[in-house]
C-alpha distance (Angstrom), angle and dihedral (degrees) to the residues before:
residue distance angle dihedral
X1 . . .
X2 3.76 . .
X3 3.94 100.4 .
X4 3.67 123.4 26.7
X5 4.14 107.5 -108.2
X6 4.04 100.7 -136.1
X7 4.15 105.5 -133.3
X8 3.71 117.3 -133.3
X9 3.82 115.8 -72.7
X10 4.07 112.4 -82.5
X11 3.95 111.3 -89.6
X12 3.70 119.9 -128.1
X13 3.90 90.1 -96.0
X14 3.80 94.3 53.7
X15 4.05 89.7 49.9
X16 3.12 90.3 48.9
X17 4.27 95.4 54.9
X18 3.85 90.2 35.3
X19 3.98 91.2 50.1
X20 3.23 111.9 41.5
X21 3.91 127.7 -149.3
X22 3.99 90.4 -127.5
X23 3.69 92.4 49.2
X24 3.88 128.3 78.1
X25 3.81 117.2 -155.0
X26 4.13 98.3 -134.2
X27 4.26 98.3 165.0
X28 3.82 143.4 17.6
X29 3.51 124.4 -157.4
X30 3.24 122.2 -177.7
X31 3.83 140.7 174.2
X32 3.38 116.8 -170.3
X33 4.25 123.1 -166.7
X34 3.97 104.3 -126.3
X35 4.28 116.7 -100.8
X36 3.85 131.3 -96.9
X37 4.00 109.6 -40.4
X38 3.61 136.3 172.2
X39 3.61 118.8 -91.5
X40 3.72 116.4 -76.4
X41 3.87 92.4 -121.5
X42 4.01 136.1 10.1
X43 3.88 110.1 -88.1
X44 3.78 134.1 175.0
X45 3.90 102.0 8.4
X46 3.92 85.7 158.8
X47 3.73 87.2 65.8
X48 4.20 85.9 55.2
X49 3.52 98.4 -108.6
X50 3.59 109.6 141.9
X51 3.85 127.5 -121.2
X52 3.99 91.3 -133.4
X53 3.57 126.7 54.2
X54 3.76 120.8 -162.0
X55 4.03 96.2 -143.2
X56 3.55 96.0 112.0
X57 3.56 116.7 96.7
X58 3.74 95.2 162.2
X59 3.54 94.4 72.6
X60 4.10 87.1 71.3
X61 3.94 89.3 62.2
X62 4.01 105.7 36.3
X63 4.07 114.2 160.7
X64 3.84 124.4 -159.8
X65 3.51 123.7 -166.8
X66 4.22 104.5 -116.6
X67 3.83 125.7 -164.0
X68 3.45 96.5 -134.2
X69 3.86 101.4 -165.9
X70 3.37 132.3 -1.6
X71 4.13 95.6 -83.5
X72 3.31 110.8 97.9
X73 3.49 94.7 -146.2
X74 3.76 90.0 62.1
X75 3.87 117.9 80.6
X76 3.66 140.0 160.3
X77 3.70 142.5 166.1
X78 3.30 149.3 -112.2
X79 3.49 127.1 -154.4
X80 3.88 124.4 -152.4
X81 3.57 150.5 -180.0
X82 4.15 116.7 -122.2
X83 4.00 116.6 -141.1
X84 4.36 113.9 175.5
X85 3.23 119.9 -140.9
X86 3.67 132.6 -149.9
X87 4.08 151.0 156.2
X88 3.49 125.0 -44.3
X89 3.79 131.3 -151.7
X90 3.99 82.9 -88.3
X91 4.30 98.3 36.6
X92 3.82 72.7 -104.3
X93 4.62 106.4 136.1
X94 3.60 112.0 -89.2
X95 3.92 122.3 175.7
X96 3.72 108.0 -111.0
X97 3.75 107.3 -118.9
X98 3.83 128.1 -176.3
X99 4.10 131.6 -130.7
X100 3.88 90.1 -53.5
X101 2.95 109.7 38.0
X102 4.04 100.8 -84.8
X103 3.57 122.4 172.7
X104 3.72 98.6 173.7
X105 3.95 132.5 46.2
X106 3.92 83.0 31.9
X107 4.18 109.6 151.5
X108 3.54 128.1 -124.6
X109 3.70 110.3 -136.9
X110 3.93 113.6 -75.1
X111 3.23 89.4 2.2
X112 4.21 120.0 138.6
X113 3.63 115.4 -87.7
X114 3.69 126.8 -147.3
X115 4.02 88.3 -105.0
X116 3.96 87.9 54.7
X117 3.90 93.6 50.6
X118 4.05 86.5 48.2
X119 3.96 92.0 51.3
X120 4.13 97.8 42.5
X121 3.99 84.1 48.9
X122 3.64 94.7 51.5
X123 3.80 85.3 43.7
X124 3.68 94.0 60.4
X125 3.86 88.6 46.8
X126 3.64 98.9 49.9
X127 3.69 80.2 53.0
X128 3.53 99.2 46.5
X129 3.80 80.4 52.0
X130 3.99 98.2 54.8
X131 4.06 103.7 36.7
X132 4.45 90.9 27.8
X133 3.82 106.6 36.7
X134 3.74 101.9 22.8
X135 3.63 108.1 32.4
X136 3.62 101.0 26.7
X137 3.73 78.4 -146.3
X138 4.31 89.8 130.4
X139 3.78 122.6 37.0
X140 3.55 125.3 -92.4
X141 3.88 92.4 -133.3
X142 4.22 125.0 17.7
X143 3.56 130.0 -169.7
X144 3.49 101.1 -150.9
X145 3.89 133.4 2.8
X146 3.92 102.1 -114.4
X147 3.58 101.2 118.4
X148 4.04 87.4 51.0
X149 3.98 119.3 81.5
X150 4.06 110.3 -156.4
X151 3.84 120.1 179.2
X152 3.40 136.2 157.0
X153 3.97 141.2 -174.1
X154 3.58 121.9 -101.6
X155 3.73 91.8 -97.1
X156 3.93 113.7 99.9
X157 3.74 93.0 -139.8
X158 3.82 87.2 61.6
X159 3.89 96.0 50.1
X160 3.49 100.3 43.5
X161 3.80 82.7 52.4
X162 3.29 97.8 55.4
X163 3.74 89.5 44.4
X164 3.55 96.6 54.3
X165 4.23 90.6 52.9
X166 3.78 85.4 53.4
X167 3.74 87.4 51.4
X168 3.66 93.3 53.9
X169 3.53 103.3 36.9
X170 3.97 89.7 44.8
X171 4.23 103.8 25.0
X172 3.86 106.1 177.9
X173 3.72 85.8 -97.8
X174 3.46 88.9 75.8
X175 3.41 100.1 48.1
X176 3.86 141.1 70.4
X177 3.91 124.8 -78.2
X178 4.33 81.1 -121.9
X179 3.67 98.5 37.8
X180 3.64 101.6 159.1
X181 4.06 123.3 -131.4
X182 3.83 103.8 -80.7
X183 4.00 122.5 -128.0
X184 3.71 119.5 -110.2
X185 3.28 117.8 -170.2
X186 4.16 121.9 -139.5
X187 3.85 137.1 167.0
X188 3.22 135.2 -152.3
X189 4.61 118.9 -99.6
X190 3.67 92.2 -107.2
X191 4.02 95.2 51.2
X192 3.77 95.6 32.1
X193 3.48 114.8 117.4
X194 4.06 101.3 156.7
X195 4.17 80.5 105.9
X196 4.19 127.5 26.7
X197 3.58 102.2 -80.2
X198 3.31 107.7 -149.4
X199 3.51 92.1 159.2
X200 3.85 99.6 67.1
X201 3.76 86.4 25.1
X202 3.85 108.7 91.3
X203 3.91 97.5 171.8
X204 4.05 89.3 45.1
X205 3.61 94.6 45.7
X206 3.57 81.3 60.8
X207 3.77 101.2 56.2
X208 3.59 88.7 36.0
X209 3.42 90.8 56.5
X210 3.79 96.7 44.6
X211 4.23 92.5 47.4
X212 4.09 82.5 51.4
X213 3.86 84.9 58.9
X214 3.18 97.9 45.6
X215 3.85 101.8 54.7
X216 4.07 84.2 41.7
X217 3.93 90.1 56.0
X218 4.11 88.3 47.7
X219 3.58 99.8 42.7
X220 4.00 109.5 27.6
X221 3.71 94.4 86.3
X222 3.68 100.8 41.2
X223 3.56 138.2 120.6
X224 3.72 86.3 -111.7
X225 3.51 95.8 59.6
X226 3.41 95.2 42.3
X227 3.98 83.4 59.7
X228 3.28 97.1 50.0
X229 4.16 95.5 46.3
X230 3.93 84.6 50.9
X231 3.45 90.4 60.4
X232 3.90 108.2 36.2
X233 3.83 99.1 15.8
X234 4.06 91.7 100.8
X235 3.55 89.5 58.2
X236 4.02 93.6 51.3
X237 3.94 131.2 89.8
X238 3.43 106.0 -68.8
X239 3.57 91.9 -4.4
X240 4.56 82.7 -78.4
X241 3.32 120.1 161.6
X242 3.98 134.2 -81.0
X243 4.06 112.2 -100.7
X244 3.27 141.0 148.5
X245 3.54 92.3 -103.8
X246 3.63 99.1 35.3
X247 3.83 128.9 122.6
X248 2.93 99.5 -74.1
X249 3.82 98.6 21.5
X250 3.65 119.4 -133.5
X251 3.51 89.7 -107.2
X252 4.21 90.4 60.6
X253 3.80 85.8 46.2
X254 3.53 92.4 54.2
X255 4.11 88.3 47.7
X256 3.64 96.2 56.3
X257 3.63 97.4 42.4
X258 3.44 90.3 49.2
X259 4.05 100.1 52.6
X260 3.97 86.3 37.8
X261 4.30 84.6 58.8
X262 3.70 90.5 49.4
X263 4.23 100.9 52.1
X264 3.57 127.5 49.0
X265 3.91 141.2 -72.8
X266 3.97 98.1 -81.1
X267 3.85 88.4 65.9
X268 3.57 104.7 45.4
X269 3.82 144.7 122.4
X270 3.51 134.7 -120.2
X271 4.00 108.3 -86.4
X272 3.90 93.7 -108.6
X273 3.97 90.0 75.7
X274 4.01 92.5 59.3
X275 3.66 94.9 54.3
X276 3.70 102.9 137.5
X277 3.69 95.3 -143.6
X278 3.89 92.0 50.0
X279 4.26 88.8 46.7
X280 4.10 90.6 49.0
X281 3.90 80.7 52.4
X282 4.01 100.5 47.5
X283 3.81 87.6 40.1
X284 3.80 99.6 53.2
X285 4.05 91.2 37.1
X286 4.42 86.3 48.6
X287 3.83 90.2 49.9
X288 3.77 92.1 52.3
X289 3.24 103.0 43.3
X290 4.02 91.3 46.6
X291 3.51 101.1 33.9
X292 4.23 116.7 30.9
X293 3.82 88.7 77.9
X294 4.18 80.9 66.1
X295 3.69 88.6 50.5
X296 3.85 102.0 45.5
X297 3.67 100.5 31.2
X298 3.32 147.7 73.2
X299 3.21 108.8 -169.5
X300 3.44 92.3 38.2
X301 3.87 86.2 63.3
X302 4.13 90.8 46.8
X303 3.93 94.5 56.6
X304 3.71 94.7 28.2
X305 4.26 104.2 54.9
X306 3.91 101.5 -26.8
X307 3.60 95.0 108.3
X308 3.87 96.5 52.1
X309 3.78 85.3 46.1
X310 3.64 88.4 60.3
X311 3.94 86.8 46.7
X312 3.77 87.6 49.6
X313 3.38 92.9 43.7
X314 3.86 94.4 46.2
X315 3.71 97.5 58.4
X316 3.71 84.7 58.2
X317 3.77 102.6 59.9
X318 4.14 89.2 31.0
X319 4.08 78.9 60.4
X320 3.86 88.5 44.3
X321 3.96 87.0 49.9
X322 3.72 104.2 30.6
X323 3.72 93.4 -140.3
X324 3.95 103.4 134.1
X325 4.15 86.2 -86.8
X326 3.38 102.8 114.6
X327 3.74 87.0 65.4
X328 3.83 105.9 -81.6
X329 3.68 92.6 126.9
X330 3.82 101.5 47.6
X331 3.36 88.7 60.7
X332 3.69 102.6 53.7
X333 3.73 86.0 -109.1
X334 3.99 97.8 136.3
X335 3.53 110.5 94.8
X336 4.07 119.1 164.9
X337 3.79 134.5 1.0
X338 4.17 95.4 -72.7
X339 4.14 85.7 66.4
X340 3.74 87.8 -115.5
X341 3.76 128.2 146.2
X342 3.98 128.9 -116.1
X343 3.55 88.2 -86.4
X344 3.62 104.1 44.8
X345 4.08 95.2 -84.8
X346 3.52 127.6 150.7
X347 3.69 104.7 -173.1
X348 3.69 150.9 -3.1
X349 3.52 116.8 -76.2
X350 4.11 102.8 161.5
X351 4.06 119.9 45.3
X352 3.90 117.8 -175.4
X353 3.78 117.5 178.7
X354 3.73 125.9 172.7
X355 3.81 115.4 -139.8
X356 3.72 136.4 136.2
X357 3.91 146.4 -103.9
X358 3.50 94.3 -79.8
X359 4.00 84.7 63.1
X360 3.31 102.4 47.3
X361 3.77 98.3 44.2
X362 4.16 92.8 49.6
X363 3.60 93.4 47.3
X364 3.67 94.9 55.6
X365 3.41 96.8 47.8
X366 3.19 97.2 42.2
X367 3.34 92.5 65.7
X368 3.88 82.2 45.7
X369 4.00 90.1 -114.7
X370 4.49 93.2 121.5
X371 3.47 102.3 71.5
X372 3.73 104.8 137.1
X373 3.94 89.8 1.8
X374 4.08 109.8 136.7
X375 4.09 119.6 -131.0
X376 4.12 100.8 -58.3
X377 4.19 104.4 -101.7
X378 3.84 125.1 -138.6
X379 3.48 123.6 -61.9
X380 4.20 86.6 19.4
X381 3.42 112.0 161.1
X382 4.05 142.7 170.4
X383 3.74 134.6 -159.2
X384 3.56 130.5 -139.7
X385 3.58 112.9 -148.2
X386 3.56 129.7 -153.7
X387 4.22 114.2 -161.4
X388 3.71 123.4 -176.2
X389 3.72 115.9 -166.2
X390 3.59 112.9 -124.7
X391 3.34 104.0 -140.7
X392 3.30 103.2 52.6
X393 3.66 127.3 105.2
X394 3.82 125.2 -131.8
X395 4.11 118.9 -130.7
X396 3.50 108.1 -103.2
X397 3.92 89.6 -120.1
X398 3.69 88.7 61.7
X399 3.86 123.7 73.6
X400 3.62 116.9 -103.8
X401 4.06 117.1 -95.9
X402 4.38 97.8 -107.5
X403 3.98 116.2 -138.4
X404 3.49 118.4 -150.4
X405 4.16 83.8 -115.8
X406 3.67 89.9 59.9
X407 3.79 117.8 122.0
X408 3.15 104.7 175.5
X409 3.89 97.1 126.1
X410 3.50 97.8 34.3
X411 4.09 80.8 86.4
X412 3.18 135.8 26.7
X413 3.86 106.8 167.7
X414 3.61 88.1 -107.8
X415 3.30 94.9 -59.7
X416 4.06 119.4 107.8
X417 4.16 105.5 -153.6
X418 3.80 123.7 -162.8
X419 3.81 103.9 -92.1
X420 4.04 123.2 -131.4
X421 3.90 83.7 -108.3
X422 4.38 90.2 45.3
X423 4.19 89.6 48.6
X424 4.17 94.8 46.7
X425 3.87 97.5 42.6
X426 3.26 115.5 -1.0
X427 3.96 136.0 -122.0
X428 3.35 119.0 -13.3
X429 3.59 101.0 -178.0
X430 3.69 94.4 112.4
X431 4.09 101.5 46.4
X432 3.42 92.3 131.4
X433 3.55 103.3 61.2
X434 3.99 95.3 32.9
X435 3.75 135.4 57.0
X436 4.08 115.3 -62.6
X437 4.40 102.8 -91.2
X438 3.73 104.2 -114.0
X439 3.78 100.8 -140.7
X440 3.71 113.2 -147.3
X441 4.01 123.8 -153.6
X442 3.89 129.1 98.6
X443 3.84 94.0 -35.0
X444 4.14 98.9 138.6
X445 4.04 101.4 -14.5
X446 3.55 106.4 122.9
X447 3.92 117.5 -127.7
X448 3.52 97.2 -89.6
X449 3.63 88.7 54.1
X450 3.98 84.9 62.4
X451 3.64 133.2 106.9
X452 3.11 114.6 -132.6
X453 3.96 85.4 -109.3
X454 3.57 92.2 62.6
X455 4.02 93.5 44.9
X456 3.67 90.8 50.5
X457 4.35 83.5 53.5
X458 3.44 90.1 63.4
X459 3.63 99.3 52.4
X460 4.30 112.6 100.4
X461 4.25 87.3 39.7
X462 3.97 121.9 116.0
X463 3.58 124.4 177.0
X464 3.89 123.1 -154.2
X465 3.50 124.8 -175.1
X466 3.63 134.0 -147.7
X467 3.84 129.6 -168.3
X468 4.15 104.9 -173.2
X469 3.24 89.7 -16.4
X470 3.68 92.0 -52.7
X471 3.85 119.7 133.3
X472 3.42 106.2 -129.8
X473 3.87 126.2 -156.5
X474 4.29 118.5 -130.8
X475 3.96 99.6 -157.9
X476 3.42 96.7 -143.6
X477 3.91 89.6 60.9
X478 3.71 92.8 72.6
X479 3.51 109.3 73.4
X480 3.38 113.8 100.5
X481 4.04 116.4 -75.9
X482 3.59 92.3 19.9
X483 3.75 97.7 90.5
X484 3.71 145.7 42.8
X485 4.05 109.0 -81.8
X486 3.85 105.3 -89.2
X487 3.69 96.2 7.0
X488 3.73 124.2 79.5
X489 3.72 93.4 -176.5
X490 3.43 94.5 67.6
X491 3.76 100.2 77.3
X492 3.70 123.1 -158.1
X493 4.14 107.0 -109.9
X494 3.75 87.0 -130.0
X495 3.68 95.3 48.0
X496 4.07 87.2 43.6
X497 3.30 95.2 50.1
X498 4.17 90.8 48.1
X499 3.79 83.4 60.0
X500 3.86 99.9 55.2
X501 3.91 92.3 32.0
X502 3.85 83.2 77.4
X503 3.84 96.9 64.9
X504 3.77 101.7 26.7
X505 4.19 108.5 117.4
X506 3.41 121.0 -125.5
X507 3.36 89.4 -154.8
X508 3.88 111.4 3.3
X509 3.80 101.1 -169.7
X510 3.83 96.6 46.4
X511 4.14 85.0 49.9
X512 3.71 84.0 53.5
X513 3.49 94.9 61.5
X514 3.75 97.5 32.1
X515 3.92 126.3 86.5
X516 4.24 86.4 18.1
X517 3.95 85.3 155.4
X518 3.59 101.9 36.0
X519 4.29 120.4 116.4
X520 3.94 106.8 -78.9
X521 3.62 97.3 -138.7
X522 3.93 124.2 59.9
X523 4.08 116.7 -112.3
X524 3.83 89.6 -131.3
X525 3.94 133.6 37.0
X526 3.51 114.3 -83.2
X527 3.76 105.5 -173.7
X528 3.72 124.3 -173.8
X529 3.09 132.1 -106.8
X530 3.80 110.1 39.5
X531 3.78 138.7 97.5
């Protein structure tokens, strides 16, 4: 499946078993993989697929940030239209045009199609739809975006992803007449770890390198690949065979048939390449030869998607804790001396960060929730959900969980007390022009780092997953203890944390560049999946 097929909205009976009454959604996190995009690089021209697609509308209405004197507090725009250019017969400039003849609208490669910025807006809709409409769990209308943390990687696909969910979840409709400019928060390649970085990852190129082997060594000289090279072989290099590790590999096959599927007729392959039995193949072969080094080890899971775990993770206890963790200060959120936002907030309830397939697929199983799971389609996504149990009752030494209802600061009998945020780190009524507060608290330290303070903090939290709008099941959460009575899906925090604790980096770029000549594949099982 090329793009994910959204199911019907959840009927009142299915809210009402996937929310339960004892449960209080308190955060959202969710990481969505970016829509329908060209493919990253030109393949099969001798099949008459063109290099340039003409799905790219945006490229008409570009916008550039312009300084437009020399104040820096004056700026303007200017807005632009994009034309690529490229070799001619001669290496003299042509304009690159697509199967018509199209000058304008033409793609770049990878870049977001018109199809992906329809799906990621209808994503943020059918969100808007579930956590807005249905579960009154985010407002109808906001006047500013504090209490929602948006990042993206560096790729543009990604941000104008996550963008476009914003824009459907929040249209301007639904916001203010002075909404201000919302914070979205970006790193640079060689930090970014919102996808496996193999790139700036020397110790996981490694392993990934050595798993890629593997499942090239296993499958090469099968009767699967010999299928698959019988159908798409005359097409290839040289006419080679199909392999893993061809040229292209299977993997860049499977890319360009799958961004051909999801556009229309003028960029599309010959009918060999959509062969369901030769797709089931190149999918299940792609997910091993990506993904099993997530399943079997540990390490593999550390370098790979341990440290956005640990961010995921993070944003759960800084939620438990209120102490600007759960990503209230990276977005600019903190706004006066009671750690609230501009409008009053005191946390992060929504998270929306645009990544890729690569992302989704890791995190999953590295939790050991993909087993069976095909290659993650376009516009994939899965939420994170944070549950507090409403009956439960906080330990005195811990500060109270805050509803959005809560007016306790609105007065204070004339009297303004030292906050729980004011006592722990101080004022914070001049963030902007002073270093970003560091908030301590549970953050990454693994539970037996804990006092028993912060253990007891985490009691009363579950946290559910859901992969397109799929609950899916973390093995470790079904022991006894570890779950919600009569639902195994709704994991324990403690017991969810224990699980990622075990692949969390202590330091993630000196583990990169640690152990670079070490075995690639662990002496003993390491399943997923378990603390």
């Amino acid at each position: 499946m090329t793009t994910f097929q959204p199911r019907k909205p959840y009927t009142r009976e299915e809210l009402a078993q996937l929310y339960p009454k004892q449960l209080e959604l308190q955060l959202v996190q969710i990481v969505l993989r970016h829509g329908e995009r060209s493919p990253v690089s030109p393949r099969f021209q001798n099949t008459g697929l063109r290099p340039y697609w003409p799905y790219c509308n945006a490229a008409r209405q570009l916008t550039s940030v312009i300084m437009a004197t020399t104040d820096w507090s004056k700026w303007d725009e200017l807005k632009y239209r994009r034309r690529l250019e490229t070799f001619g017969m001669d290496d003299g400039p042509v304009i690159a045009a697509g199967p018509n003849g199209e000058f304008d609208a033409v793609c770049q490669p990878g870049e977001l199609t018109d199809k992906g910025r329809e799906t990621t807006l209808a994503l943020g809709q059918r969100l808007r739809h579930l956590y807005v409409d249905q579960l009154g769990f985010m407002p109808k209308l906001i006047a500013d975006s504090d209490m929602i943390y948006l990042r993206a990687t560096p790729l543009s696909r990604a941000l104008e992803s996550v963008q476009q969910a914003f824009w459907g979840f929040y249209p301007p409709s639904a916001r203010t007449a002075d909404f201000p400019t919302p914070t979205i928060v970006t790193r640079t390649p060689a930090d970014e770890t919102l996808y496996p970085n193999d790139g700036n990852c020397r110790r996981f190129a490694h392993l990934s390198r050595a798993f890629a082997q593997r499942a090239a060594d296993r499958w090469n000289d099968s009767e699967d690949m010999e299928y698959l090279s019988k159908l798409f072989s005359k097409w290839m290099p040289g006419k080679s065979k199909v392999a893993v590790d061809s040229h292209p590999r299977l993997s860049g096959i499977m890319d360009t048939i799958n961004s051909t599927d999801a556009h229309g007729p003028q960029t599309r392959l010959p009918k060999e390449f959509y062969d369901p039995k030769a797709r089931a193949i190149i999918d299940r072969i792609g997910v091993e030869e990506w993904y099993a080094g997530y399943v079997e080890s540990a390490e593999y899971r550390m370098l790979g998607i341990g440290a956005l775990m640990g961010d995921i993770i993070s944003r759960m206890t800084g939620s438990v804790e209120r102490n600007g963790n759960d990503g209230l200060v990276e977005v600019g959120g903190v706004d006066d001396d009671l750690g609230r936002g501009r409008g009053g907030e005191r946390g992060i309830r929504l998270a929306l960060s645009g990544c890729h397939d690569t992302t989704l697929a890791a995190t999953l199983t590295s939790l050991g929730a993909f087993d069976g799971e095909k290659w993650p389609p376009f516009t994939s996504h899965i939420a994170f959900e944070l549950f507090h149990q409403k009956n439960w009752t906080a330990p005195s030494t811990v500060p109270a969980r805050i509803s959005s209802s809560d007016e306790e600061f609105k007065k204070r009998d004339g009297v303004k007390s030292p906050s729980w945020w004011t006592s722990l780190f101080g004022s914070t009524k001049n963030t902007i022009d002073s270093p970003v507060p560091q908030p301590e608290g549970i953050a990454r330290k693994s539970m037996e780092e804990l006092s028993d303070q912060q253990k007891e903090a985490l009691k009363g939290y579950y946290v559910r997953i859901r992969y397109n709008d799929k609950v899916m099941q973390v093995p470790g959460c079904k022991a006894p203890g570890k779950h919600l009575e009569g639902d195994t899906t709704f994991c324990t925090l403690e017991a969810f944390k224990s699980i990622v604790d075990k692949y969390t980096p202590k330091n993630w770029k000196h583990a990169c560049a640690s152990n670079v000549d070490a075995p690639s594949f662990p002496e003993n099982p390491e399943p997923a999946g378990y603390a």
